[in-house]
C-alpha positions as CSV (number, residue, x, y, z in Angstrom):
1,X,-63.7,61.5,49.1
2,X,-60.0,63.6,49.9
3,X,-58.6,64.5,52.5
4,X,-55.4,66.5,53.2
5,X,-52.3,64.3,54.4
6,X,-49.6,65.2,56.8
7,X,-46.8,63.9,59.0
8,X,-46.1,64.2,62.7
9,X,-42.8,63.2,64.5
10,X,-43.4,62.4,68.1
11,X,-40.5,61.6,69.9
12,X,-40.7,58.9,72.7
13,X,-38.3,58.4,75.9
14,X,-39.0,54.5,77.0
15,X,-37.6,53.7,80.4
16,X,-35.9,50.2,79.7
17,X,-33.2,49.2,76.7
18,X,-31.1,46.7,76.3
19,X,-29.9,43.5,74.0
20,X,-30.0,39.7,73.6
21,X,-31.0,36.9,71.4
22,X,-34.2,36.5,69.7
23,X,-37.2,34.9,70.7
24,X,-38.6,31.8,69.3
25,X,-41.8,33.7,68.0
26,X,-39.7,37.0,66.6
27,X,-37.4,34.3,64.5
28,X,-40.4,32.7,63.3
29,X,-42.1,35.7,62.4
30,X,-39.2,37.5,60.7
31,X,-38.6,34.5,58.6
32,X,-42.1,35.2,57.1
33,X,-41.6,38.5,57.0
34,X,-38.2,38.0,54.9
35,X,-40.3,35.6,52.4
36,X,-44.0,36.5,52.7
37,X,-45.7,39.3,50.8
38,X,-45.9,42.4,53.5
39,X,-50.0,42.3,53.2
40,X,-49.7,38.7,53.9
41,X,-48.0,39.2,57.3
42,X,-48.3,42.7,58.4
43,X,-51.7,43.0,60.2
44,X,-54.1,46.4,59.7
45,X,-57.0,47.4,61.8
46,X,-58.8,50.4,62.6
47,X,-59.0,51.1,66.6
48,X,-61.6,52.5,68.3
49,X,-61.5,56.0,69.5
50,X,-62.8,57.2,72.3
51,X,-65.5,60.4,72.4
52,X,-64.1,63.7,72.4
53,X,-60.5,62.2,71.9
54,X,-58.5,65.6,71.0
55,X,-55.4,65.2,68.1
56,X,-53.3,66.6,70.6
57,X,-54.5,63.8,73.5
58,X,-54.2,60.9,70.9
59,X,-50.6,61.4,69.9
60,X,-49.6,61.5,73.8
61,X,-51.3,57.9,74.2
62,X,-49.7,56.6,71.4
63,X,-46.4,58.0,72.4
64,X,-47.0,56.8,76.1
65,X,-48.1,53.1,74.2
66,X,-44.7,53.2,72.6
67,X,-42.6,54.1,75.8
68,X,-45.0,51.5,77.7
69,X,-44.0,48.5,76.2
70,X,-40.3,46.8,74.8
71,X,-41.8,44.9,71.8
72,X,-42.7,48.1,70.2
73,X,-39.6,49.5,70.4
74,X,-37.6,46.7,69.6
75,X,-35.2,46.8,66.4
76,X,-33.4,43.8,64.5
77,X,-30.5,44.0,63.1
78,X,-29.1,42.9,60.1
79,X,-27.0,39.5,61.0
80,X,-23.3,39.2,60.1
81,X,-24.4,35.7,57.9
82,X,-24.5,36.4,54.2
83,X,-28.2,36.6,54.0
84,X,-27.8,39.0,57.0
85,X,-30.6,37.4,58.8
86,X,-31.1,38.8,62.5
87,X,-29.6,37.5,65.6
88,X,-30.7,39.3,68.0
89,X,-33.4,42.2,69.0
90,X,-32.0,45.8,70.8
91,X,-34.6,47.7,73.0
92,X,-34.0,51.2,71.9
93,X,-34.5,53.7,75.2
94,X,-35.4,56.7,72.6
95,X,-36.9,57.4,69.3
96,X,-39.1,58.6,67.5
97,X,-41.9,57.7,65.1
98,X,-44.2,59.5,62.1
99,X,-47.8,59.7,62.3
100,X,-49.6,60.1,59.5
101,X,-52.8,62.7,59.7
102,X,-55.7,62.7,57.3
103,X,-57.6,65.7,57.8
104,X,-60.8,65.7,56.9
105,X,-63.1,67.7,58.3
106,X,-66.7,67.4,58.5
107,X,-67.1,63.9,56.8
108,X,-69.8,62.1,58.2
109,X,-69.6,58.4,59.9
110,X,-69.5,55.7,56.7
111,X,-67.1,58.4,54.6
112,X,-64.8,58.3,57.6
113,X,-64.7,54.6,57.9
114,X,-64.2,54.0,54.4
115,X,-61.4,56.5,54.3
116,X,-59.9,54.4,57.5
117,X,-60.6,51.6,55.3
118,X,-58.6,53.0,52.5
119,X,-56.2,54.0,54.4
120,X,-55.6,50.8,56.2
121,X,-55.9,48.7,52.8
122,X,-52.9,50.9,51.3
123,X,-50.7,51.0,54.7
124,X,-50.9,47.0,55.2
125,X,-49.0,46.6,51.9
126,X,-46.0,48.3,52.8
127,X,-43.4,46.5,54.3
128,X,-41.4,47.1,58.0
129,X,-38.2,47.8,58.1
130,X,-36.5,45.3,60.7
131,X,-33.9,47.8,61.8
132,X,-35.9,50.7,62.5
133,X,-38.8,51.3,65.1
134,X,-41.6,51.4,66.3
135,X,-43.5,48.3,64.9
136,X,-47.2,49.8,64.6
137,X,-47.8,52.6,62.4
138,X,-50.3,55.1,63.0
139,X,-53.0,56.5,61.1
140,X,-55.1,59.2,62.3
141,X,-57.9,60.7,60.5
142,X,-58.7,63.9,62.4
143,X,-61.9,66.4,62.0
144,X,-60.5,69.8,63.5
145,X,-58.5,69.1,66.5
146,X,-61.0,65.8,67.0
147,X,-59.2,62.1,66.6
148,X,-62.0,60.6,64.6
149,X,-60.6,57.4,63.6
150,X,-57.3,55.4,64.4
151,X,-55.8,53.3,61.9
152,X,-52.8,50.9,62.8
153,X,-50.7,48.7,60.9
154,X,-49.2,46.2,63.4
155,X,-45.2,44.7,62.3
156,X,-46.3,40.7,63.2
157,X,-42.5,40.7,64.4
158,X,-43.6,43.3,67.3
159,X,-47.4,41.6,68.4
160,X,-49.5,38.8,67.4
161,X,-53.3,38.6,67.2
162,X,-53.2,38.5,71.7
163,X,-50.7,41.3,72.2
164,X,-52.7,43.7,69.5
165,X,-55.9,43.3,71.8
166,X,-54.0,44.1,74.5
167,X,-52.3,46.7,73.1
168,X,-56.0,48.3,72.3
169,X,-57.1,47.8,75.7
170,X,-54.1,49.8,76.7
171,X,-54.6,52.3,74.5
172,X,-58.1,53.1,74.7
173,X,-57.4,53.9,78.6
174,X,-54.6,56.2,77.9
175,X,-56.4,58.1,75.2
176,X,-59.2,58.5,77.8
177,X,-56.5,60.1,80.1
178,X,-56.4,56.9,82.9
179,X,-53.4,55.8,84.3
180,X,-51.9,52.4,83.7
181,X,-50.4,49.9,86.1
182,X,-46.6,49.2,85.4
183,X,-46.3,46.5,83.0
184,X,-45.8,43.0,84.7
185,X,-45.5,40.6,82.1
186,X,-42.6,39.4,80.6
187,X,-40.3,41.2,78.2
188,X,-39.2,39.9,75.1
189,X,-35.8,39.7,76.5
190,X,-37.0,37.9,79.4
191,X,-38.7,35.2,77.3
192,X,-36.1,34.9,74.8
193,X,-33.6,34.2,78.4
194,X,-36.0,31.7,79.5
195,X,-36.4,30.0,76.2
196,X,-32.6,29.7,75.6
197,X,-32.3,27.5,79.1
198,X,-32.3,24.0,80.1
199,X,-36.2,23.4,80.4
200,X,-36.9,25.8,77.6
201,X,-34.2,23.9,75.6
202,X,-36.3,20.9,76.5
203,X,-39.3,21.9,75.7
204,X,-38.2,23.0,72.0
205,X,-36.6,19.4,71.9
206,X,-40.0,18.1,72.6
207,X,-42.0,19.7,69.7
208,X,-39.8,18.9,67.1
209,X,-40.6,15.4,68.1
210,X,-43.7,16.0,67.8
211,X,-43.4,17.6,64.3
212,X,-41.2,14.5,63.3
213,X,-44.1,12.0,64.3
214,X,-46.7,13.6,62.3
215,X,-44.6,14.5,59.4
216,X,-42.8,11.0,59.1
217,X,-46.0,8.9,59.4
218,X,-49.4,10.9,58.6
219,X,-49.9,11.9,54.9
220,X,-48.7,14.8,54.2
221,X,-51.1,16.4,51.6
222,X,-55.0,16.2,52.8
223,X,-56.4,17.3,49.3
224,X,-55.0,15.0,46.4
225,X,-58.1,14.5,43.6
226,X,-58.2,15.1,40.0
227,X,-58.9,19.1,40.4
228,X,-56.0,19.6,42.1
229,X,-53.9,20.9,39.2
230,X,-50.8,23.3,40.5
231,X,-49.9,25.0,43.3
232,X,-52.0,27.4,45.8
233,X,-51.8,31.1,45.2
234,X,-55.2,32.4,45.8
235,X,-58.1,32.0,47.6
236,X,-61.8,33.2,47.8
237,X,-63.2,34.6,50.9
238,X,-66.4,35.0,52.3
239,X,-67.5,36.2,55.8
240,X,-70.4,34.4,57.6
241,X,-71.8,36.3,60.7
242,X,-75.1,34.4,62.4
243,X,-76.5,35.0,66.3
244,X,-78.5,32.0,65.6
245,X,-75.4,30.0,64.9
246,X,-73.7,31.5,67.7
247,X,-76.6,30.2,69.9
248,X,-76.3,26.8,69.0
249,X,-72.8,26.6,68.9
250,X,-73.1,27.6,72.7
251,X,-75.6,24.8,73.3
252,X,-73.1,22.2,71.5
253,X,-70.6,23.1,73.6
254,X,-72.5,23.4,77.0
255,X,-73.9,19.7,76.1
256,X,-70.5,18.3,75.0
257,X,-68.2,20.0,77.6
258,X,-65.8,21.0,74.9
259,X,-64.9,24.6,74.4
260,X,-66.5,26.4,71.4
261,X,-63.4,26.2,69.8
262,X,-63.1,22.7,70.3
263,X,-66.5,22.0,68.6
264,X,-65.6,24.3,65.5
265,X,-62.5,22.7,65.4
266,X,-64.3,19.5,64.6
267,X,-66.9,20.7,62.4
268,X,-64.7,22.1,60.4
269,X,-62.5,18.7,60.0
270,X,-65.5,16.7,59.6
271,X,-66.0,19.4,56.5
272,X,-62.3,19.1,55.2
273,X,-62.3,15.1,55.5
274,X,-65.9,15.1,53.4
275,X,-64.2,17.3,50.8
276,X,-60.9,15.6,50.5
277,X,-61.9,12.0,50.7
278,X,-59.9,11.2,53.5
279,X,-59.9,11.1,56.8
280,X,-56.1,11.1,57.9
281,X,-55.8,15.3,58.5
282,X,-53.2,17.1,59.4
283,X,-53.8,20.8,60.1
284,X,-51.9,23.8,61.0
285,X,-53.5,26.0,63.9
286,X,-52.3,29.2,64.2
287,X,-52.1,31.5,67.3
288,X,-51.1,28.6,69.3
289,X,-48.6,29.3,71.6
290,X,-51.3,31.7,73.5
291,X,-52.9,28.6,75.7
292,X,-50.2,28.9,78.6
293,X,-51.6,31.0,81.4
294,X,-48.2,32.7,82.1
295,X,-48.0,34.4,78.3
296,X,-51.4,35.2,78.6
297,X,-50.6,39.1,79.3
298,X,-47.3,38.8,77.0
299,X,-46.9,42.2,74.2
300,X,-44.8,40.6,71.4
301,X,-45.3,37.5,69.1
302,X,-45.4,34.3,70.1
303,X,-46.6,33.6,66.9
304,X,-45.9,29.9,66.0
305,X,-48.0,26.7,64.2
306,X,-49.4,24.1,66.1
307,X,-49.3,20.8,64.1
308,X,-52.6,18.6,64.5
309,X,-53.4,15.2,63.7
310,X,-56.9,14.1,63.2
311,X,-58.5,11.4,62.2
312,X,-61.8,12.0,61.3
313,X,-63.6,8.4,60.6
314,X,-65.6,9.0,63.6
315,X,-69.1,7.7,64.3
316,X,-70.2,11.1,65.3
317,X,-69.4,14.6,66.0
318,X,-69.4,14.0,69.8
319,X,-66.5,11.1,69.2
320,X,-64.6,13.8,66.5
321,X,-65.1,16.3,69.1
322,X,-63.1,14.4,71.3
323,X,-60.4,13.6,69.3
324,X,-60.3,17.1,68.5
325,X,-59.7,18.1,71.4
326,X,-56.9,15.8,72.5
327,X,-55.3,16.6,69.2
328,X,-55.0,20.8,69.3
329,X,-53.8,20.3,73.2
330,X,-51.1,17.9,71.7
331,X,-50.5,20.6,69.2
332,X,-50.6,23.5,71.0
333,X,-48.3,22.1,74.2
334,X,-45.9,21.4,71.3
335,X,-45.8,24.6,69.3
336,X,-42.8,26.1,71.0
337,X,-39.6,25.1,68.9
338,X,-36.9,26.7,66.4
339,X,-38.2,27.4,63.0
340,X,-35.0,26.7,61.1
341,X,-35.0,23.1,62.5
342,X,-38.6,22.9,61.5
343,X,-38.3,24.3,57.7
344,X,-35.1,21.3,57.7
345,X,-36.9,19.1,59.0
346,X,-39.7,19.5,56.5
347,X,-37.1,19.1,54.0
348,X,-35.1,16.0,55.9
349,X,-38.8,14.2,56.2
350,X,-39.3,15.2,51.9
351,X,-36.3,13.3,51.0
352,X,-36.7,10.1,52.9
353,X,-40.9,10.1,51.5
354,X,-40.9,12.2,48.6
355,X,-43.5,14.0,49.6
356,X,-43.4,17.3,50.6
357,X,-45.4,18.8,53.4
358,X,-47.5,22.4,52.9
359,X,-50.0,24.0,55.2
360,X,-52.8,22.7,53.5
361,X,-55.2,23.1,56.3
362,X,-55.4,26.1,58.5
363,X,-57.4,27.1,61.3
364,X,-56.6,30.4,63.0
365,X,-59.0,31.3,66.4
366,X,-58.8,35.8,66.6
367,X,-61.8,35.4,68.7
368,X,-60.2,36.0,71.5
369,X,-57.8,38.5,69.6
370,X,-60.7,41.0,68.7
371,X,-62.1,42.9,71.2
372,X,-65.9,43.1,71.8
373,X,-66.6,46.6,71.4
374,X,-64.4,46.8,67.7
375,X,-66.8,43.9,66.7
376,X,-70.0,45.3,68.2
377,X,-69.2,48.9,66.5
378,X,-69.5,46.5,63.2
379,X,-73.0,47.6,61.2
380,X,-75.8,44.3,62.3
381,X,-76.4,42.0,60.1
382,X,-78.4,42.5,57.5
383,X,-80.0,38.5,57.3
384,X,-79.0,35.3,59.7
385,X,-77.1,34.2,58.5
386,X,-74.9,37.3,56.3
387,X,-72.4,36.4,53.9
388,X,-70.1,39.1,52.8
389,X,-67.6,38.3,50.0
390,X,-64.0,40.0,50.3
391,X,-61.4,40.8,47.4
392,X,-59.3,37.5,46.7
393,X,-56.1,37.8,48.8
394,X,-53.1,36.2,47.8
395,X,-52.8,32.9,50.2
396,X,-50.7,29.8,50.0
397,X,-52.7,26.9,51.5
398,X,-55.6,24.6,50.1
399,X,-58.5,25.9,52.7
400,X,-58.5,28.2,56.0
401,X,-61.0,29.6,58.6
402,X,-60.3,32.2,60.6
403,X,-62.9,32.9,63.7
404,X,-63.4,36.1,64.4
405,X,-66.3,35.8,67.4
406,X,-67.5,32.9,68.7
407,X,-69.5,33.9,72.2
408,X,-73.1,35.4,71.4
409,X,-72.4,35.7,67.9
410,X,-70.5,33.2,64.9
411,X,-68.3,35.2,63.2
412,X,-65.7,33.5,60.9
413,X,-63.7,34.2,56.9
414,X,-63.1,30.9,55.2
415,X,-60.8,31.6,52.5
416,X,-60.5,28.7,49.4
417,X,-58.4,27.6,46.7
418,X,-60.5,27.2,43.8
419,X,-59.0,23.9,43.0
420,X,-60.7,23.1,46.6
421,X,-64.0,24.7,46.3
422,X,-65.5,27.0,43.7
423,X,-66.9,30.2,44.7
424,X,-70.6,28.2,44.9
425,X,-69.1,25.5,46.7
426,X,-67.0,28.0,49.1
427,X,-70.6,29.4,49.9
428,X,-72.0,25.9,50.5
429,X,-69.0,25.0,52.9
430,X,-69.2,28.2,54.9
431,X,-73.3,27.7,55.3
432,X,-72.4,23.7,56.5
433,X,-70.7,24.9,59.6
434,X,-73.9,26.4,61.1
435,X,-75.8,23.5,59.8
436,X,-73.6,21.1,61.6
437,X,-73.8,23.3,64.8
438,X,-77.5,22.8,64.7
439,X,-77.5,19.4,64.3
440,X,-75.2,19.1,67.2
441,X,-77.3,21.1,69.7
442,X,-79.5,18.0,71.0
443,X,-77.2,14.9,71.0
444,X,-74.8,13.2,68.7
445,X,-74.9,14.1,65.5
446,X,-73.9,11.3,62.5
447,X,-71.1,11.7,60.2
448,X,-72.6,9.2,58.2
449,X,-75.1,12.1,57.2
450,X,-73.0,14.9,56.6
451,X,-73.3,14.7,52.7
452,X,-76.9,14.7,52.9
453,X,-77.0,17.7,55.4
454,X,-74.4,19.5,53.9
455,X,-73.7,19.1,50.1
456,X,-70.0,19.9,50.0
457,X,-68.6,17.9,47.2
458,X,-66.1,15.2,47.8
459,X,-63.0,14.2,46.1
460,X,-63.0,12.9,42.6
461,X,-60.1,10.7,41.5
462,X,-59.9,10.2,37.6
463,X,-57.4,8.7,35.8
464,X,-54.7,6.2,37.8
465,X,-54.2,6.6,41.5
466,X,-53.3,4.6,44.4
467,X,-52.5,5.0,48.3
468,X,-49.1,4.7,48.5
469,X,-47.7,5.8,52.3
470,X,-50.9,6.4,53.5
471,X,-52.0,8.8,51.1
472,X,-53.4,9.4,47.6
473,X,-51.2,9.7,44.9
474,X,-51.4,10.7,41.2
475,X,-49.3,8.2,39.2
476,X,-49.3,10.7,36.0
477,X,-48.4,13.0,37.9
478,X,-45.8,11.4,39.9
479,X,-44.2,10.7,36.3
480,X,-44.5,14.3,34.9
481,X,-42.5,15.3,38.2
482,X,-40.0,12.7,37.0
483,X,-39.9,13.4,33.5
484,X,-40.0,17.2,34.3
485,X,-37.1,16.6,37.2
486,X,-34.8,14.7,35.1
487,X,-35.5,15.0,31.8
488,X,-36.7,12.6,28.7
489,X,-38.7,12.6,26.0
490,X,-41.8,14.3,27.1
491,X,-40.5,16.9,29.5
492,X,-42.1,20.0,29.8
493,X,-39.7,22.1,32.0
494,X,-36.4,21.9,30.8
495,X,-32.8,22.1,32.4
496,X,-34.1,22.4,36.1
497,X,-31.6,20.0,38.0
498,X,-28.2,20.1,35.5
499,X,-28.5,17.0,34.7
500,X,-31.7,16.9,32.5
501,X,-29.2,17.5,28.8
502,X,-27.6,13.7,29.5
503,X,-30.8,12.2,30.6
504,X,-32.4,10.0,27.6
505,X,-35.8,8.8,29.1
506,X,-37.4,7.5,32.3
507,X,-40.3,5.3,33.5
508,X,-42.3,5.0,36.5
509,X,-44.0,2.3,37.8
510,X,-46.0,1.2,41.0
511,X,-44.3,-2.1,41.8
512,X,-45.9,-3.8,44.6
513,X,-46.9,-0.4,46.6
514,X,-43.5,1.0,45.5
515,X,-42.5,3.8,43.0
516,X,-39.4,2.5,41.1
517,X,-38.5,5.0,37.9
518,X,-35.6,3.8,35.1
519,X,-33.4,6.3,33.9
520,X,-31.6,6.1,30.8
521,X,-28.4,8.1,30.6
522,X,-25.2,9.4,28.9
523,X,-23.8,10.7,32.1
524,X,-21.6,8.3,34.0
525,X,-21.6,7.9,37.8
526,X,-25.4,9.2,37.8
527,X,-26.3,7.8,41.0
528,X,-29.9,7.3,42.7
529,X,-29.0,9.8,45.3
530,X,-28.5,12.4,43.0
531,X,-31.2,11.3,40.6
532,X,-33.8,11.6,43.7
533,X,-32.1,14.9,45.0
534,X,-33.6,16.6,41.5
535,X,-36.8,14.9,41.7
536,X,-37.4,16.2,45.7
537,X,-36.0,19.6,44.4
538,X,-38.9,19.7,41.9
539,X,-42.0,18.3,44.0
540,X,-43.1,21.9,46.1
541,X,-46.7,23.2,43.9
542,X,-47.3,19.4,43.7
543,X,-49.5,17.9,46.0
544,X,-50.8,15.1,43.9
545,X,-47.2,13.7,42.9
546,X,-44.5,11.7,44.6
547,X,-40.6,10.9,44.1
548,X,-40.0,6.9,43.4
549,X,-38.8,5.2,46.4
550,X,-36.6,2.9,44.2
551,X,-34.2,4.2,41.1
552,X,-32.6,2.1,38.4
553,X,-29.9,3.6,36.4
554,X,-29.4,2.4,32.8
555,X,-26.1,3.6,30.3
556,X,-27.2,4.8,27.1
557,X,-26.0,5.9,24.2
558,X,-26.9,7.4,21.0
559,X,-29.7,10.2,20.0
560,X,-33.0,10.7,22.0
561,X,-35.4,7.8,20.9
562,X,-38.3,8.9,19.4
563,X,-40.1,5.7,20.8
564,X,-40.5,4.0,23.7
565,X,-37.3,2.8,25.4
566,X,-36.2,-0.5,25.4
567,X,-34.6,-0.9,29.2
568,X,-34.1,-4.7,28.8
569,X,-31.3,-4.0,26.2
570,X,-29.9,-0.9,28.5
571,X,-27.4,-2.7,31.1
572,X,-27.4,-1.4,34.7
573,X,-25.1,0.7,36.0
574,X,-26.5,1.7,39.5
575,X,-29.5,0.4,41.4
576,X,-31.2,1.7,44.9
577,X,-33.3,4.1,46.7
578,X,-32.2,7.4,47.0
579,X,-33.9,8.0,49.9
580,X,-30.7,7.5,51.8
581,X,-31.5,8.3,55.6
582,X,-27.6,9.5,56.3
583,X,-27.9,12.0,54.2
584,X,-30.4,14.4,56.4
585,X,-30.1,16.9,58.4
586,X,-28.3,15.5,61.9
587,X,-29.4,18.9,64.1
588,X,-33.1,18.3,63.4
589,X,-33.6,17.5,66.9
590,X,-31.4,19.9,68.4
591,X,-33.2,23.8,69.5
């Protein structure tokens, strides 16, 4: 299919401007913007038009959205810092903006949603610029003077998944020629003010308390098992869409008093713990900060993790369901906080464990994110329930699921690593949700018997491995990261920590539940701190390793041995652990 492509400026005259720091969310979001690929942030979407909507009508309302709102005229300038991060946002009064016009005349229905499709697919993958408005871009594919289709690429530093709905809700009524209400809900500036005082201070305080509880004490990797090889860089998706799983989800949840999200919240853990063979979790829950009533109307991105802790060795999914539901209010009341003094404390809590924490386990709720009549305008199912498989996106983390609908119809994407689950297995997980649902509908529903209903795969652990600080670990591979961090006769990697040339050989053994590694060396004043600061620097990608909690330092000189190394005829010249608490961060807890 072709169509002809043009550019429109339409200038825009917004009532308010103005200055001051950033919000909480906008940091948070910009940071991920600064390190993330743009189709892995930026957020694309084709918006529904209403009848009869004239070219000419559309580019009003989406000048009148612009003017309507702060967050979409919001700009970030570079910082004066040497990475020139942002430190603050500017409301710009007046601008202007390009909208891009596909004409295409006469097309019929599918050909114009594939083309939106198209459209939206190439758009997503370019990235914003932070100091330049508006954050949306427009797409518009036009039939004559008719708007036909609208597609929009959102900047995730502008809206989340709440403010986009809104922003459609608002847009559909202006393209319709209604008038809106003035705007009553808080400003980015206004939340970024409260968020900066005493209580919000407080609050922030708060949640990286609760970040530090989980992340010092829980495990920090939920899948550790023999096919977990390297890091996570892909992931297969499929879509599952079912009424009849949408009906007995609703009965679950009417006979447990827990909300629908609530109950898939804990039949997806019951899924994860089967898989991993372990029932400690931790998971990541996005869209979090949306729970408090007084945001509930906010356009701009309050887009922050919520940090859960599970334990799934319940008796049954009613018990799970319960826990689960403690846990994400935990989370979510605690998902307001700095994201600098989060990514330091994730690195503080890696050097005193030597383990290093990764959103393994992600849930993300859009279903109240995606308005009804976008998903209802969706082609019907062609089977109950339909699985649609989608192009394997980039994606960092072991497993995810992303709800799209959860009220009359199920509608979610479960994305997997294939170290996790294979595309067969991916198919059996995503089909064991709506199992579970239905075997939840009448009354408590054993966990005991999820393998049997389900048959998702559980862990397999070959080779030698042990719980050591609560969670599974790999003891080859906690040496190869040793070996690999310091050097020796069998490292694979190199010079990665300059000090790798002097290093001779190294051990590890498990010594009464405790990782103690021998380095031989040419290099005086090697000390465990610095020995363990190379290991730590070398653990992200590997899930199934961890640092030694104990280092003895041995003087050597000499060639490389080709044997092993004889450490009782090496004297000692420095002994300890290097997981030296003074050495962390002291502003963790400080917002």
């Amino acid at each position: 299919m072709t169509a002809t492509s043009r550019r429109i400026t339409v200038r825009y005259g917004g009532a308010s401007s103005g200055s001051g720091p950033l919000t909480l969310g906008q940091d948070n979001m910009i940071r991920c913007i600064r390190s993330d690929l743009p189709e892995q942030i930026n957020k694309e979407a084709a918006w529904p038009v209403p009848d009869g909507t004239t070219l000419t009508a559309a580019l009003d309302a989406l000048r009148a959205l612009v003017e309507r709102h702060d967050s979409l005229r919001t700009v970030f300038p570079p910082g004066p810092g040497p990475d020139a991060f942002p430190e603050c946002q500017e409301v710009c009064a007046e601008g202007e903006f390009a909208v891009t016009v596909l004409d295409a005349p006469g097309l019929p229905a599918a050909a114009l949603d594939r083309l939106a499709e198209e459209a939206g697919r190439t758009d997503v993958a370019v990235p914003f610029d932070l100091a330049a408005g508006p954050r949306l871009r427009f797409t518009l594919l036009a039939d004559g003077d008719r708007a036909a289709r609208l597609v929009v690429v959102v900047c995730h530093a502008g809206a989340d998944g709440v403010a986009t709905t809104l922003l459609i809700e608002d847009w559909l009524a202006l393209a319709a020629g209604k008038e809106l209400p003035p705007v009553t809900a808080r400003t980015p500036l206004e939340v970024a003010a409260r968020e900066q005082g005493e209580q919000g201070r407080r609050k922030a305080a708060a949640a990286l308390g609760h970040w530090r509880k989980i992340l010092t004490t829980r495990p920090q990797t939920v899948f550790a098992d023999s096919r977990i090889t390297g890091p996570a860089d892909r992931a297969a998706a499929v879509v599952l869409r079912s009424r009849t799983a949408g009906a007995d989800l609703a009965a679950a949840s009417r006979r447990t008093g827990a909300s629908p999200s609530v109950v898939l919240l804990a039949a997806f853990a019951a899924l994860v713990a089967q898989r991993a063979g372990h029932s400690a979790l931790v998971l990541t829950a996005l869209s979090a900060n949306r729970q408090r009533a007084a945001m509930a109307d906010h356009i701009g991105t309050l887009a922050q993790d919520a940090l859960l802790a599970l334990d799934a060795d319940a008796v049954d999914l009613d018990e799970l369901i319960g826990r689960a539901k403690a846990a994400s209010l935990a989370g979510y009341w605690h998902s307001t906080l700095p994201a600098g003094n989060v990514w330091q404390l994730i690195e503080d809590v890696a050097h005193l464990r030597g383990t290093r924490f990764a959103r393994q386990v992600v849930i993300n709720d859009l279903s109240l994110t995606i308005p009804e009549a976008m998903s209802d305008a969706r082609p019907a199912p062609t089977s109950d329930p339909e699985l649609t498989w989608l192009p394997d996106p980039p994606l960092p983390v072991r497993i995810m699921l992303n709800l799209l609908r959860t009220s009359g119809s199920l509608e979610f994407v479960l994305l997997a690593c294939p170290q996790v689950l294979d595309r067969a297995e991916t198919e059996r997980f995503a089909l064991a949700l709506p199992a579970v649902l239905k075997a939840a509908v009448h009354g408590p529903f054993p966990l005991a018997d999820l393998p049997g209903l389900t048959g998702v795969p559980s862990a397999v652990r070959t080779g030698a491995w042990a719980v050591v600080d609560g969670g599974w670990i790999d003891l080859d591979a906690a040496r190869s990261l040793v070996v690999d961090a310091l050097g020796g006769a069998e490292s694979a990697s190199g010079v990665t920590s300059g000090i790798t040339a002097e290093i001779l050989g190294t051990a590890v053994e498990l010594v009464d539940g405790r990782l103690v590694a021998r380095i031989a060396t040419r290099r005086p004043g090697l000390t465990p701190l610095a020995a363990h600061r190379a290991v730590v620097a070398a653990i992200p990608g590997r899930d199934t390793a961890m640092a030694p909690h104990h280092y003895v330092v041995h003087t050597a000189t000499g060639p490389r041995p080709s044997g092993p190394i004889a450490w009782g005829t090496l004297p000692v010249t420095a002994e300890g652990a290097g997981r030296d608490p003074d050495i962390v961060g002291p502003t963790a807890d400080s917002p």
